[in-house]
C-alpha positions, 0 to 999 in steps of 0.5 A, a space after each residue: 463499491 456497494 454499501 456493504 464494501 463500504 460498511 466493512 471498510 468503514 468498520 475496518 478503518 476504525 478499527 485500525 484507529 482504535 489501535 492506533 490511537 490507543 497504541 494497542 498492539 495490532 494482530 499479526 494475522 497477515 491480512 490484518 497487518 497487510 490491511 494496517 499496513 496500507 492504513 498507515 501507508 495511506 495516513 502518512 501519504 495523505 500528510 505529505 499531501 498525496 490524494 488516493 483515487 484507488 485502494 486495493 486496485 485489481 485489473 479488469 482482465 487479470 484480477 490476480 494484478 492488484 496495486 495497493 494504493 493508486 495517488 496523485 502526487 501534484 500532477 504525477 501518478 503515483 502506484 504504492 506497494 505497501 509492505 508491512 511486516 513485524 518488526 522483528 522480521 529477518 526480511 525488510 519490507 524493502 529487501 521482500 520485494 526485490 526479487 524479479 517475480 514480484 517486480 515484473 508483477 508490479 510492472 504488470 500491474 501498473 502497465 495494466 492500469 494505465 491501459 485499462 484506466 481513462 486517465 490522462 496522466 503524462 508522468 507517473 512513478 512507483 513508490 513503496 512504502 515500509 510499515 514496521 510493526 511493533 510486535 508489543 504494546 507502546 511501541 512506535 510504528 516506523 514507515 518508511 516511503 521510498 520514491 520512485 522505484 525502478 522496475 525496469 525489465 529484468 
């Protein structure tokens, strides 16, 4: 990553600090709240232990295949979807993903992954992790990690 990547990530990480040790309310422009979204993904990992090798992974040959956050859970790789959505919304981050185009894009993507990286890795899964959004101030952000998802071929 060249330095000015890592400076706008810096800047955006304390940012999403910011707002989240203030309990401010985040804005619901969508990138924004995707970004937020895999921050807390990423907070909440983090805790229960996991280690990030990559962030916003995207594919040598296809750059539209992107994998939120690539982990090592113990001896396992892990893949992260992140799904972030206001509270409010009619559609669970769970429910937006179960639809066969964006499963056999994930499938796509970490297949790829596995073909274009040199890591030796013998077991690996899929998570998704749910991140509600509060749509005010005070509110508690809710996440929610599912393990090992299947996307077999549909």
């Amino acid at each position: 990553m060249n330095g000015d990547k890592s400076i706008e990530r810096i800047m955006r990480d304390l940012y999403f600090l910011y707002l989240f040790a203030f309990n401010q309310k985040i804005p619901l422009k969508p990138s924004t709240r995707g970004d937020f979204g895999e921050w807390i993904a990423l907070k909440m990992l983090k805790k229960k232990g996991f280690k990030c090798i990559h962030r916003n992974w995207r594919s040598c040959s296809d750059r539209r295949m992107e994998i939120d956050l690539i982990c090592v859970d113990r001896q396992c790789l892990v893949f992260v979807e992140v799904r972030s959505r206001s509270v409010d919304t009619m559609v669970s981050g769970w429910q937006s993903l179960m639809t066969k185009k964006k499963l056999k894009s994930l499938r796509r993507a970490c297949m790829l992954y596995l073909f274009e990286s040199k890591k030796d890795f013998n077991n690996h899964r899929l998570d998704v992790v749910e991140v509600d959004i509060p749509t005010k101030m005070n509110k508690k952000i809710d996440s929610f990690h599912h393990e090992n998802i299947a996307i077999l071929k549909t």
